[in-house]
N, CA, C, O and CB atoms as a CASP TS submission, in Angstrom:
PFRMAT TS
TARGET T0000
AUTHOR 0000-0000-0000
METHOD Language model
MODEL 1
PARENT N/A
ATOM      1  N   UNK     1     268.091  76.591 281.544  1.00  0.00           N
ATOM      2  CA  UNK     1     268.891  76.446 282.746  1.00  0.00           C
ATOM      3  C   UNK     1     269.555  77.761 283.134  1.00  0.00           C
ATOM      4  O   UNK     1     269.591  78.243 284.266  1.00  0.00           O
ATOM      5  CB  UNK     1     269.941  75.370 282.550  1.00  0.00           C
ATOM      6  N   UNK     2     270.052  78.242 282.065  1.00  0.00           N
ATOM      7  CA  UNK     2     270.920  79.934 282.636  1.00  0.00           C
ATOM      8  C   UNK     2     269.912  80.990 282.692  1.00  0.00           C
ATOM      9  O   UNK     2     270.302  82.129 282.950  1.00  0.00           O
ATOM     10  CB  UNK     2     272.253  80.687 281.401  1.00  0.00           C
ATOM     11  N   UNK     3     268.953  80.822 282.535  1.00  0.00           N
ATOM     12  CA  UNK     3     267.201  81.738 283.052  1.00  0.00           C
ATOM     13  C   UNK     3     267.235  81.569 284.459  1.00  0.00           C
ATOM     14  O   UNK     3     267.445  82.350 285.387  1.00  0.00           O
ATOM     15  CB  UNK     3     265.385  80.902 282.431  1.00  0.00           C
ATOM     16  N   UNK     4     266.856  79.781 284.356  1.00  0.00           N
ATOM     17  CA  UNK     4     266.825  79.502 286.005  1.00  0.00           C
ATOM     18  C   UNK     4     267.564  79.869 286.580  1.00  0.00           C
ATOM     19  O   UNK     4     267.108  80.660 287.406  1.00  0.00           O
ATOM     20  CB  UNK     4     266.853  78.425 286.517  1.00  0.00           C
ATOM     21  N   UNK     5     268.887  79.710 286.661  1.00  0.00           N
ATOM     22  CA  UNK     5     270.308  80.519 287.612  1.00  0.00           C
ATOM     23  C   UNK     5     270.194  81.692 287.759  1.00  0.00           C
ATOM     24  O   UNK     5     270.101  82.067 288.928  1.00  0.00           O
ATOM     25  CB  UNK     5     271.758  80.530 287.047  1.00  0.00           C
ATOM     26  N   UNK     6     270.157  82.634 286.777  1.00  0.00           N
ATOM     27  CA  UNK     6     269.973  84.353 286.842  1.00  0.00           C
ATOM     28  C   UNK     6     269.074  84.683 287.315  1.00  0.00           C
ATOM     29  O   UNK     6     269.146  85.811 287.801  1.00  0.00           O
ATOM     30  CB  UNK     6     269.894  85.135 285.757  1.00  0.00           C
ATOM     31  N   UNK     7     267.584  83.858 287.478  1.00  0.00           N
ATOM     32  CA  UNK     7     266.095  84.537 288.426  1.00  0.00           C
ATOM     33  C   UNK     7     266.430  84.418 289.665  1.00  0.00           C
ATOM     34  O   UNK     7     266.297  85.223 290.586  1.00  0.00           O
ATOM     35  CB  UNK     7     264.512  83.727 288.324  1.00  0.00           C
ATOM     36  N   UNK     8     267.096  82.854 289.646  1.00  0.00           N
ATOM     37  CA  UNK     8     267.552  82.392 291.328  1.00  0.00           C
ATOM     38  C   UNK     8     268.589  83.438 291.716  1.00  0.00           C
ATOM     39  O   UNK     8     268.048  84.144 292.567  1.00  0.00           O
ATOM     40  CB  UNK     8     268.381  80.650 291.517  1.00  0.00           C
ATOM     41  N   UNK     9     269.941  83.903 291.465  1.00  0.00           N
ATOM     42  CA  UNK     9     270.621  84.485 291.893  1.00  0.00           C
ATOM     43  C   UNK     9     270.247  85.738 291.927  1.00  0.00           C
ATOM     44  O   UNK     9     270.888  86.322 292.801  1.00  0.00           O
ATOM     45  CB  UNK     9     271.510  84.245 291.494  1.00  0.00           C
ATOM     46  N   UNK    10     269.356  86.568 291.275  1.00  0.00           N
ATOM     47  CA  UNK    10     268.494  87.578 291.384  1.00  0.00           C
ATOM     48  C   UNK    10     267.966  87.969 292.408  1.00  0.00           C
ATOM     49  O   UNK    10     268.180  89.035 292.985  1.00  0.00           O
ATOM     50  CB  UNK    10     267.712  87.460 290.777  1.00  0.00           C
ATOM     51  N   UNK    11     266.897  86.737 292.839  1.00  0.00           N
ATOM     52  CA  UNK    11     266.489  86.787 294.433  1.00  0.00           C
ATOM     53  C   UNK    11     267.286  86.354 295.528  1.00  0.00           C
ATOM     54  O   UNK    11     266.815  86.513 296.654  1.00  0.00           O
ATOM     55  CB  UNK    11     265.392  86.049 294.665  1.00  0.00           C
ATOM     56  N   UNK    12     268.590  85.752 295.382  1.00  0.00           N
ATOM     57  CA  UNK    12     269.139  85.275 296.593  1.00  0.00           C
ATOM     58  C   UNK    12     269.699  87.111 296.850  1.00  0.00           C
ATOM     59  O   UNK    12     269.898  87.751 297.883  1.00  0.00           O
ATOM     60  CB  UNK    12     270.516  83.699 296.399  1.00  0.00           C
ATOM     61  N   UNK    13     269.801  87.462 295.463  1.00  0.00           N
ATOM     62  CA  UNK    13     271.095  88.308 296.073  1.00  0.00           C
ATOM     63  C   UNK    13     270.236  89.878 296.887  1.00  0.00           C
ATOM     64  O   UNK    13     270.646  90.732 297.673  1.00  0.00           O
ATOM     65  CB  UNK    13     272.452  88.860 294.373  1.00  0.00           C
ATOM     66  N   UNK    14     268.856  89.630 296.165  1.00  0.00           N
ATOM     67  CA  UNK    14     267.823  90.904 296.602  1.00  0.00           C
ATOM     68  C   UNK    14     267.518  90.504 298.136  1.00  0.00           C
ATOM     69  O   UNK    14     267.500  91.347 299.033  1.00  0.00           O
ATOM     70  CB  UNK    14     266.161  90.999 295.552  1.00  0.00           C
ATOM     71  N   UNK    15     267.247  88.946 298.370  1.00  0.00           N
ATOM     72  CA  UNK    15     267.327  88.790 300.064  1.00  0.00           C
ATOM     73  C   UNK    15     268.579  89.232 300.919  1.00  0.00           C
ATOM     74  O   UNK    15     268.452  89.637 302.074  1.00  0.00           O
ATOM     75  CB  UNK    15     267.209  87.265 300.431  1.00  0.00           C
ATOM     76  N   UNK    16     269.721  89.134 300.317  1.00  0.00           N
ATOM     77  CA  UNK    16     270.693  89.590 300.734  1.00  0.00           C
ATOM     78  C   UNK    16     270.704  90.878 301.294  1.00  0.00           C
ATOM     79  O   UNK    16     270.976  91.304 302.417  1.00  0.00           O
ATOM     80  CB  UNK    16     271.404  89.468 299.942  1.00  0.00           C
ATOM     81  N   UNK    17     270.256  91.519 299.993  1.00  0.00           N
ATOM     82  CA  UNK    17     270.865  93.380 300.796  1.00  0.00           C
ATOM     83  C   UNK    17     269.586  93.238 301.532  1.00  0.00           C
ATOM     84  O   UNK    17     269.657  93.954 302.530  1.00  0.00           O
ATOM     85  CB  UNK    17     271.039  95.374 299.517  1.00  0.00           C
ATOM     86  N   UNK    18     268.561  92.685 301.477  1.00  0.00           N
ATOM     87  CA  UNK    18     267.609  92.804 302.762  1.00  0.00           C
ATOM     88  C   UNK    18     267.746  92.490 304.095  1.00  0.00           C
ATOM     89  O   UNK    18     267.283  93.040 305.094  1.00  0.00           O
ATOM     90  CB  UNK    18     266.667  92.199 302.607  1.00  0.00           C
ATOM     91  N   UNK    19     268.546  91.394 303.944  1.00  0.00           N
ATOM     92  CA  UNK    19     268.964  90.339 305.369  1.00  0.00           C
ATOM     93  C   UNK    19     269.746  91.523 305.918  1.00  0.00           C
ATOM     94  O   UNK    19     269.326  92.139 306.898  1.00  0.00           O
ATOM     95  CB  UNK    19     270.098  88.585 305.112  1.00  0.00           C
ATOM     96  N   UNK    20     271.155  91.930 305.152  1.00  0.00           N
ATOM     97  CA  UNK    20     272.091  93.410 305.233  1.00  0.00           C
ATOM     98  C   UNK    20     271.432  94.391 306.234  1.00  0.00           C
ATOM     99  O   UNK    20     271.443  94.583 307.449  1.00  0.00           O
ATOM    100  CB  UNK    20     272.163  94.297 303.634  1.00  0.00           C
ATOM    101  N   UNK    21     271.022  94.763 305.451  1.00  0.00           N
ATOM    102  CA  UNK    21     269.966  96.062 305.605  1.00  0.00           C
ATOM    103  C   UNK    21     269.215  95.889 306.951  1.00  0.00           C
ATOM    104  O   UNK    21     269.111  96.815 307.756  1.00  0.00           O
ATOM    105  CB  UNK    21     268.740  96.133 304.291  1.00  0.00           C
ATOM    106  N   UNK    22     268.691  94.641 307.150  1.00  0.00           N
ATOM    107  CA  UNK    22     268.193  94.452 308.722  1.00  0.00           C
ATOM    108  C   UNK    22     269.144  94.349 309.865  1.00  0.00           C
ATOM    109  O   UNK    22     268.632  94.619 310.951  1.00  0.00           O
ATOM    110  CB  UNK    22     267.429  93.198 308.862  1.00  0.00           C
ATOM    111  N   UNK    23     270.420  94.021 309.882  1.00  0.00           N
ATOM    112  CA  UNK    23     271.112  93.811 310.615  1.00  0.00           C
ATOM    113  C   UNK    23     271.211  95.284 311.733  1.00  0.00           C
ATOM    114  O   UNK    23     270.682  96.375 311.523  1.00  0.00           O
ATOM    115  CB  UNK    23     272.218  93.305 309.822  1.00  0.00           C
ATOM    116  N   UNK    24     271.899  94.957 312.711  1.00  0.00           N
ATOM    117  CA  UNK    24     271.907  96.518 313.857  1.00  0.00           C
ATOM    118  C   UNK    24     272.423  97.187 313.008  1.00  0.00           C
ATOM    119  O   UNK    24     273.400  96.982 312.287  1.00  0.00           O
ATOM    120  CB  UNK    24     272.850  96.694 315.432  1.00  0.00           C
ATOM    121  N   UNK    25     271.146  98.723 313.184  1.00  0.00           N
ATOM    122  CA  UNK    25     271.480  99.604 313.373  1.00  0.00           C
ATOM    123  C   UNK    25     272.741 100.286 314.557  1.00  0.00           C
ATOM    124  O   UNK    25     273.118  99.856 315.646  1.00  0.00           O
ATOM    125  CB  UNK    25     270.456  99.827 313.354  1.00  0.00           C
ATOM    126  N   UNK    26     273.093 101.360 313.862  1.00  0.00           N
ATOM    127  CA  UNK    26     273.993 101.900 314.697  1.00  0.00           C
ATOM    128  C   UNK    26     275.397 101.071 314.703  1.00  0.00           C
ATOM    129  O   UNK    26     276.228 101.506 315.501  1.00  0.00           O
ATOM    130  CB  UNK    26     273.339 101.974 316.044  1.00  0.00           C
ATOM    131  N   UNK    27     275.715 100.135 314.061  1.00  0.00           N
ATOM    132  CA  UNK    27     277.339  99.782 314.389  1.00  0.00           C
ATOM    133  C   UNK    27     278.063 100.711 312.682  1.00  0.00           C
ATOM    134  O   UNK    27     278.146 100.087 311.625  1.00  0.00           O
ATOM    135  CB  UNK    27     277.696  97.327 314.469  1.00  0.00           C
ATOM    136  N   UNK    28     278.437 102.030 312.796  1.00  0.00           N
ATOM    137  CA  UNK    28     278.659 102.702 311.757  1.00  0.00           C
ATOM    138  C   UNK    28     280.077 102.366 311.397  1.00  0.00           C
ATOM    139  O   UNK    28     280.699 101.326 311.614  1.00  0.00           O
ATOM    140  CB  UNK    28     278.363 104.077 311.962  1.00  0.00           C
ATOM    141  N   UNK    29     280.434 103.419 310.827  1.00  0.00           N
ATOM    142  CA  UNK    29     282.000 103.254 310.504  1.00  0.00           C
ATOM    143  C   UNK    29     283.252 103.458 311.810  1.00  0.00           C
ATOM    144  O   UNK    29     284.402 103.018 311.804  1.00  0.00           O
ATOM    145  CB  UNK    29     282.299 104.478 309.308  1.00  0.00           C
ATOM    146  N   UNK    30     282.584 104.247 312.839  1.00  0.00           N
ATOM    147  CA  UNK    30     282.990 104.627 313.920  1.00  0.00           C
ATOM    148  C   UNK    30     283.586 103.161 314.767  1.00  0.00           C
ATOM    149  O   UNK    30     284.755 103.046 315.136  1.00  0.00           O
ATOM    150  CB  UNK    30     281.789 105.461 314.555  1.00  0.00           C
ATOM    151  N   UNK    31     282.582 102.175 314.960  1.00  0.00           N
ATOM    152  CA  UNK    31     283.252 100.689 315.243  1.00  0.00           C
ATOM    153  C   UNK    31     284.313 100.589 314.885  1.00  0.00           C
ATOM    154  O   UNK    31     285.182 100.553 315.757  1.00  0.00           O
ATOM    155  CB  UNK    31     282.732  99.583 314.717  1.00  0.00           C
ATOM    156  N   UNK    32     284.710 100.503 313.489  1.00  0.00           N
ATOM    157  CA  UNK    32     285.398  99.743 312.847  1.00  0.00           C
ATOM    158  C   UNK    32     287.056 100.371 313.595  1.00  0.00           C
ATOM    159  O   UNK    32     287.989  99.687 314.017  1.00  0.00           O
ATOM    160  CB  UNK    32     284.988  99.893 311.092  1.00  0.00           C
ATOM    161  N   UNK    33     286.947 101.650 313.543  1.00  0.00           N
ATOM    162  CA  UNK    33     288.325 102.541 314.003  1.00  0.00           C
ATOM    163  C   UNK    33     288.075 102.697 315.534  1.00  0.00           C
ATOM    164  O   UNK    33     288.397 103.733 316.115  1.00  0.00           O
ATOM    165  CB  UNK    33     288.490 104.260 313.180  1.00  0.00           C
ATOM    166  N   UNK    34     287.497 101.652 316.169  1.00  0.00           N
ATOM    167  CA  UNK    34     288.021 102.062 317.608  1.00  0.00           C
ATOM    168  C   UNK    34     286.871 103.417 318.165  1.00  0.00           C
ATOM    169  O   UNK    34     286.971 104.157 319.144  1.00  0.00           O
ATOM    170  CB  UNK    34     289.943 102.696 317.435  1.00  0.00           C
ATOM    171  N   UNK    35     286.324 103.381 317.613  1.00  0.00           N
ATOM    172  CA  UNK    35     285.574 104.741 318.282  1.00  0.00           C
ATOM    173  C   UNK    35     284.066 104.912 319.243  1.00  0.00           C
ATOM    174  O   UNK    35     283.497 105.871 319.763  1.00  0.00           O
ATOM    175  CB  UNK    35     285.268 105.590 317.021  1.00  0.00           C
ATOM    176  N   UNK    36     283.788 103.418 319.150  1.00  0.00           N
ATOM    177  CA  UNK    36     282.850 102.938 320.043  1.00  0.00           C
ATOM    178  C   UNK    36     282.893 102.092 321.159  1.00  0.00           C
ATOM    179  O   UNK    36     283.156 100.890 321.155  1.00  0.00           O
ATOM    180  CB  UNK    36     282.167 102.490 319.472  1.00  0.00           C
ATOM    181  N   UNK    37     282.626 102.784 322.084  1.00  0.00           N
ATOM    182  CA  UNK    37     282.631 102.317 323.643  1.00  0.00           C
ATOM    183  C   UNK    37     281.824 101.607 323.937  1.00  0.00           C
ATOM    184  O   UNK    37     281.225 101.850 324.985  1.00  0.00           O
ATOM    185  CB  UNK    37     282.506 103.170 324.592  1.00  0.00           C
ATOM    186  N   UNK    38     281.563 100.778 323.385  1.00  0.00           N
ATOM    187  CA  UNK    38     280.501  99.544 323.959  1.00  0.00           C
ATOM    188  C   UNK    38     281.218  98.612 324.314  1.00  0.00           C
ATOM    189  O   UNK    38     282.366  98.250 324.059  1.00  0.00           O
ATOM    190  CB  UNK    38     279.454  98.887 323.002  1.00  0.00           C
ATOM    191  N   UNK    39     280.127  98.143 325.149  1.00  0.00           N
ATOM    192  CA  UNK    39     280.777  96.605 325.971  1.00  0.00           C
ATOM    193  C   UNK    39     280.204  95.046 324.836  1.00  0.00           C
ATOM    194  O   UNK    39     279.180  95.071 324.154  1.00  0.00           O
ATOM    195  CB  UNK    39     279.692  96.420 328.157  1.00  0.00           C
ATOM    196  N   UNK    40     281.039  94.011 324.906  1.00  0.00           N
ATOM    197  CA  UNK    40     280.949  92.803 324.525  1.00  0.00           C
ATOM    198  C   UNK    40     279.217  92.325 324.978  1.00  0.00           C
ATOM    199  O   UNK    40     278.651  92.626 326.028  1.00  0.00           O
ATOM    200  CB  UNK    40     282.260  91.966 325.258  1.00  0.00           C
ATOM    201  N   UNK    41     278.434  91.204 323.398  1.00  0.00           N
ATOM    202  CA  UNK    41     277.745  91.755 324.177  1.00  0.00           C
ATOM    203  C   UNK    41     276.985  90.029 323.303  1.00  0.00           C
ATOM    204  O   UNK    41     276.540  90.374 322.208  1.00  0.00           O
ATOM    205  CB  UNK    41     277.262  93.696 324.155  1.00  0.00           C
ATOM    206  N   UNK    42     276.852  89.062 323.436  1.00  0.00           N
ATOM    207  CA  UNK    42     276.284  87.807 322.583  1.00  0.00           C
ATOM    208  C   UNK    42     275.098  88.090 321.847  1.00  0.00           C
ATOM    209  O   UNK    42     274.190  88.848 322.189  1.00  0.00           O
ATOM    210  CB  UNK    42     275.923  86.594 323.457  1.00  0.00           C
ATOM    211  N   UNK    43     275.187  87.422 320.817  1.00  0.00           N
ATOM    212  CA  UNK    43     274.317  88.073 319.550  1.00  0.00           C
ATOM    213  C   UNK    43     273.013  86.456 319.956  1.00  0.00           C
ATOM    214  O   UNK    43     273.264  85.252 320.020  1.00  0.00           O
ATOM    215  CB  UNK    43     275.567  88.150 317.296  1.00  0.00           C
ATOM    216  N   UNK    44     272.014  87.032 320.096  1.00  0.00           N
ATOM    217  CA  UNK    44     271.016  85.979 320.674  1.00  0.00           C
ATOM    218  C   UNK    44     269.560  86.318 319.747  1.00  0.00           C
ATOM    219  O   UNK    44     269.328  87.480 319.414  1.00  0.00           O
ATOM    220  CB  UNK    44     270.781  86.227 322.594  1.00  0.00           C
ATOM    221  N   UNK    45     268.956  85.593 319.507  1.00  0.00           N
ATOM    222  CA  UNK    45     267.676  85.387 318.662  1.00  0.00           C
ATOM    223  C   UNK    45     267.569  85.768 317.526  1.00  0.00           C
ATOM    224  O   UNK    45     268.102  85.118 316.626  1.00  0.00           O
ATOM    225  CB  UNK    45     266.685  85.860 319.093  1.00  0.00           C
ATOM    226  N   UNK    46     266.699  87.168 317.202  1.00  0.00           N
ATOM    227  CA  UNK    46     266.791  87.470 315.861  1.00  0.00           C
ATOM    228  C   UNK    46     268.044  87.744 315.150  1.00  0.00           C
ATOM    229  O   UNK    46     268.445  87.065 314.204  1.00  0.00           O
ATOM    230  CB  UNK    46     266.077  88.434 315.689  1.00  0.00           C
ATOM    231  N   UNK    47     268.734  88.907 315.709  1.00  0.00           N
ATOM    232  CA  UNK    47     270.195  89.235 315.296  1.00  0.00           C
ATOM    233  C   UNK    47     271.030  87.761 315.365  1.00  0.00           C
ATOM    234  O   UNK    47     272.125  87.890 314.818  1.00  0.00           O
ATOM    235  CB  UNK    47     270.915  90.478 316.438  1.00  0.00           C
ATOM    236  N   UNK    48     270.857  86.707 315.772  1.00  0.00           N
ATOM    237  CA  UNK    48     271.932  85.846 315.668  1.00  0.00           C
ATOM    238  C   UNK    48     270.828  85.080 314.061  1.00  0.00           C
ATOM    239  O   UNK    48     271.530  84.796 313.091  1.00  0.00           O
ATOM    240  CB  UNK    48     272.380  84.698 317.512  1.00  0.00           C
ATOM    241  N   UNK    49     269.606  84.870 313.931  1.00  0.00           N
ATOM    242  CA  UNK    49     269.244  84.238 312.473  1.00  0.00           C
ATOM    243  C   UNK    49     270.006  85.182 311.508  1.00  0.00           C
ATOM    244  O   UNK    49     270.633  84.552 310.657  1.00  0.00           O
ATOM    245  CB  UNK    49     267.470  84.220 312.085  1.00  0.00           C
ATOM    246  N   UNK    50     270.111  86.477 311.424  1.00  0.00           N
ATOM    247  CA  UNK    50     270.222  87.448 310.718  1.00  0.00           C
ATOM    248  C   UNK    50     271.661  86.925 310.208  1.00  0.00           C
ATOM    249  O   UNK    50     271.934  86.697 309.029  1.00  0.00           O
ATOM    250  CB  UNK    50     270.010  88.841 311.442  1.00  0.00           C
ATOM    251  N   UNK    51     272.411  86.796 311.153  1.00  0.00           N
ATOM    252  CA  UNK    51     273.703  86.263 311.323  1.00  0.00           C
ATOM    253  C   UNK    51     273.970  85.728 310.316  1.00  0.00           C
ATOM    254  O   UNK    51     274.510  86.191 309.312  1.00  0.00           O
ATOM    255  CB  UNK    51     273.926  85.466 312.284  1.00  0.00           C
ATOM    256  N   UNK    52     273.407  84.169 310.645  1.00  0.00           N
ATOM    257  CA  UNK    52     273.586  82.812 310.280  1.00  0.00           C
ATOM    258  C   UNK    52     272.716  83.306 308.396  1.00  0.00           C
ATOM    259  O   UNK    52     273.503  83.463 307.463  1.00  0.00           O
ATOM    260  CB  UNK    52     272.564  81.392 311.727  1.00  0.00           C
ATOM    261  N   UNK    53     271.480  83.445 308.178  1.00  0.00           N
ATOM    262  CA  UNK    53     270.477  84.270 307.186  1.00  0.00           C
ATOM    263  C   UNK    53     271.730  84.503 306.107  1.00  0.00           C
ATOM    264  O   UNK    53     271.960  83.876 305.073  1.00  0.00           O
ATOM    265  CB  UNK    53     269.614  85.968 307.944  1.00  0.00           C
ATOM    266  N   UNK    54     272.676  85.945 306.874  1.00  0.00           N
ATOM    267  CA  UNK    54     273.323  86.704 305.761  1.00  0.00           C
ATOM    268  C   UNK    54     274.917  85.602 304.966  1.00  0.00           C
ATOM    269  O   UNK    54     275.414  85.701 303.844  1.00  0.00           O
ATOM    270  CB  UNK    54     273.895  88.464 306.679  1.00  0.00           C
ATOM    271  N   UNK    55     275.317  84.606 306.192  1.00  0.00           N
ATOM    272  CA  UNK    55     276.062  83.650 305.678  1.00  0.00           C
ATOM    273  C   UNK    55     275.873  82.726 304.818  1.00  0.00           C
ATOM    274  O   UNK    55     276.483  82.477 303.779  1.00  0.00           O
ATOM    275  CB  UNK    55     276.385  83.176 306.358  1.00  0.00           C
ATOM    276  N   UNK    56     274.817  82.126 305.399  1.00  0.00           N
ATOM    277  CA  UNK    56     274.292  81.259 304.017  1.00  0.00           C
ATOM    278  C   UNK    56     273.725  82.025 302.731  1.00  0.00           C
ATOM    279  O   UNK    56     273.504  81.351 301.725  1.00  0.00           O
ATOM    280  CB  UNK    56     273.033  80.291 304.449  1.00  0.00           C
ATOM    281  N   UNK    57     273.519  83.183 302.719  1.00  0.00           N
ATOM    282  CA  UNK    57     272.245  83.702 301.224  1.00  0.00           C
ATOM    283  C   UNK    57     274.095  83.890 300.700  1.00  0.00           C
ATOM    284  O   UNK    57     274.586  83.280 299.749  1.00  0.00           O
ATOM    285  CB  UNK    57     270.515  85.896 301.357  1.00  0.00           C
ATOM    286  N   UNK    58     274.945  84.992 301.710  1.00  0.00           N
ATOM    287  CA  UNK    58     276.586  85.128 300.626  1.00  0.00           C
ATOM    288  C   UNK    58     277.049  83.947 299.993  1.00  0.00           C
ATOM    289  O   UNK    58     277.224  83.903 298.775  1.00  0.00           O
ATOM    290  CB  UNK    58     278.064  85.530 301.520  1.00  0.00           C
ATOM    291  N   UNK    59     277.256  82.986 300.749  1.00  0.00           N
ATOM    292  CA  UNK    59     277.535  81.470 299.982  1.00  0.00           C
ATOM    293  C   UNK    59     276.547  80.939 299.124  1.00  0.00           C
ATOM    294  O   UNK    59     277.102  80.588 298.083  1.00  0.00           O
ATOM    295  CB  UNK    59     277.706  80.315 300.971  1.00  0.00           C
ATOM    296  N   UNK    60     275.621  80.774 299.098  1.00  0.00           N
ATOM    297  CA  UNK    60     274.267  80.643 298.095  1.00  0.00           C
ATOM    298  C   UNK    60     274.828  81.045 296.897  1.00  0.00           C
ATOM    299  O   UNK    60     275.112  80.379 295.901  1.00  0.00           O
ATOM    300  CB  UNK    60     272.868  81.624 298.447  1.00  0.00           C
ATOM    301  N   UNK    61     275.010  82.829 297.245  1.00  0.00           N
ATOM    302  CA  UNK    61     275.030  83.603 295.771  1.00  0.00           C
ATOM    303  C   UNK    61     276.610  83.161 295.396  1.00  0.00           C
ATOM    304  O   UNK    61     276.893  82.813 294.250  1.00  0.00           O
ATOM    305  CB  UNK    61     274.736  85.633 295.854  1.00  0.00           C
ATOM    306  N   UNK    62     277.244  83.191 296.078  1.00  0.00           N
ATOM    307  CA  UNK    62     278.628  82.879 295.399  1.00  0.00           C
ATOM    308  C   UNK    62     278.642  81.657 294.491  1.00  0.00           C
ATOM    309  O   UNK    62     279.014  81.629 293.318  1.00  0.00           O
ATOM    310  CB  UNK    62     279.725  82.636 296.488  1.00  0.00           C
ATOM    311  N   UNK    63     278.079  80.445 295.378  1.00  0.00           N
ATOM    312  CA  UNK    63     277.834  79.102 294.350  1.00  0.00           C
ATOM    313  C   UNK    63     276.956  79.404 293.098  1.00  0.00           C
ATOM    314  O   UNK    63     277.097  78.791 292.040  1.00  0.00           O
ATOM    315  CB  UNK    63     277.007  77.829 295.173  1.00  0.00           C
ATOM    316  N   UNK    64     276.159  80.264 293.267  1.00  0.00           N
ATOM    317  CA  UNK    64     275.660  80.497 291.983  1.00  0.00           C
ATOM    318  C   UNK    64     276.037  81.292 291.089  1.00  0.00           C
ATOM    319  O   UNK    64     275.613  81.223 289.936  1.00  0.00           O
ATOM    320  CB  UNK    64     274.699  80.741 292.019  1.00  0.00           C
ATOM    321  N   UNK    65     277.186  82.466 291.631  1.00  0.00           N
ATOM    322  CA  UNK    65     277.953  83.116 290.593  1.00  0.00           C
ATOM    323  C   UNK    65     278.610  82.165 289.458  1.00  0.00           C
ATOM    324  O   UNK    65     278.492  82.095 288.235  1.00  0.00           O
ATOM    325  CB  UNK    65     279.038  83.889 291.291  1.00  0.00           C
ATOM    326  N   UNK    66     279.373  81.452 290.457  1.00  0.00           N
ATOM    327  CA  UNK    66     280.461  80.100 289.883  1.00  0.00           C
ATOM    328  C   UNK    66     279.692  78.808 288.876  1.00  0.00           C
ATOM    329  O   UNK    66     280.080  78.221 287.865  1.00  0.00           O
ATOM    330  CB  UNK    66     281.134  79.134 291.527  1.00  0.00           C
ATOM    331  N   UNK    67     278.877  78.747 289.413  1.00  0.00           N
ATOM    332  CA  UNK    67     277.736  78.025 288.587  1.00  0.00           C
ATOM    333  C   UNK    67     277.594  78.244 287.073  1.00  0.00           C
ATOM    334  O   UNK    67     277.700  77.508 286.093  1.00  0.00           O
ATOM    335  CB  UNK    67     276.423  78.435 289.142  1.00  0.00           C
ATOM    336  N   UNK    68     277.215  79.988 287.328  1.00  0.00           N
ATOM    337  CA  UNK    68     277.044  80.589 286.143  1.00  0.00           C
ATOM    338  C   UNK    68     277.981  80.382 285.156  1.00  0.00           C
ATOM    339  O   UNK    68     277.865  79.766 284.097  1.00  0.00           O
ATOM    340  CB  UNK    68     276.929  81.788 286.312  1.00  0.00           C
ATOM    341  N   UNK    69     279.274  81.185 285.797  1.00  0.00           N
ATOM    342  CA  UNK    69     280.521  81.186 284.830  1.00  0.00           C
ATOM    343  C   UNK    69     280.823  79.760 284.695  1.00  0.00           C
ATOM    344  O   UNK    69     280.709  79.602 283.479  1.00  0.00           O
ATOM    345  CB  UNK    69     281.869  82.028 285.391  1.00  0.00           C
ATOM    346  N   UNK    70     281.128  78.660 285.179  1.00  0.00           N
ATOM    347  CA  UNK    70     281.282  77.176 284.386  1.00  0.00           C
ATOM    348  C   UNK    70     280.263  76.665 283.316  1.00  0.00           C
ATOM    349  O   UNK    70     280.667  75.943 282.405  1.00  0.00           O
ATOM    350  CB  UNK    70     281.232  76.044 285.440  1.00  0.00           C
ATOM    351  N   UNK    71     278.825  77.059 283.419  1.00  0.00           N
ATOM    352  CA  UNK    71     277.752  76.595 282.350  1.00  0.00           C
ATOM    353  C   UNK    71     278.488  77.620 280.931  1.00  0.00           C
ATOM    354  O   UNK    71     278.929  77.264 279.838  1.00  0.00           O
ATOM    355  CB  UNK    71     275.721  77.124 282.952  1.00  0.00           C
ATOM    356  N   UNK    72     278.385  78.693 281.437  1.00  0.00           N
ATOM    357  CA  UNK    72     278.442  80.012 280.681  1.00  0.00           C
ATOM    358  C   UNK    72     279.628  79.732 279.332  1.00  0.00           C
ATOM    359  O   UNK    72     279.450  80.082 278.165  1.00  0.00           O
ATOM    360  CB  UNK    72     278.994  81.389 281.902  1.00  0.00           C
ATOM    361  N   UNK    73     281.158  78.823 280.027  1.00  0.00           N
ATOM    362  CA  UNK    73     282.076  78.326 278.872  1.00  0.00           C
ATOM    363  C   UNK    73     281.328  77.121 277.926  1.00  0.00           C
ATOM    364  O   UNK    73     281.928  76.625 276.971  1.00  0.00           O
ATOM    365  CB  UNK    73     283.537  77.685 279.588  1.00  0.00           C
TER
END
């Protein structure tokens, strides 16, 4: 059972930085402080799965962190 958990959380978490990693380009650190002049703008098709993709795989892996550590005592 703690094989199975660690292969599974292995790959949730390797889809993760992939899902990551696909998300837009270009929103750098510069966003974050105000430094980009873009307009408002609805996140529609792929970028909105990507969205939804990177929420569920973070919660995935989290339940399976927690998983771990309760079998693990």
């Amino acid at each position: 059972m703690k094989t199975f958990l660690l292969i599974l959380q292995l790959i949730v978490s390797s889809a993760l930085v992939v899902v990551v990693l696909l998300q837009a380009k270009g929103s750098g650190l510069s966003g974050v402080f105000g430094g980009e002049s873009s307009f408002y703008r609805s996140k529609r098709g792929v970028e909105k799965m990507l969205i939804y993709a990177t929420i569920g795989l973070g919660f995935l892996f989290f339940v399976l962190s927690i998983t771990q550590v309760l079998i693990s005592k």
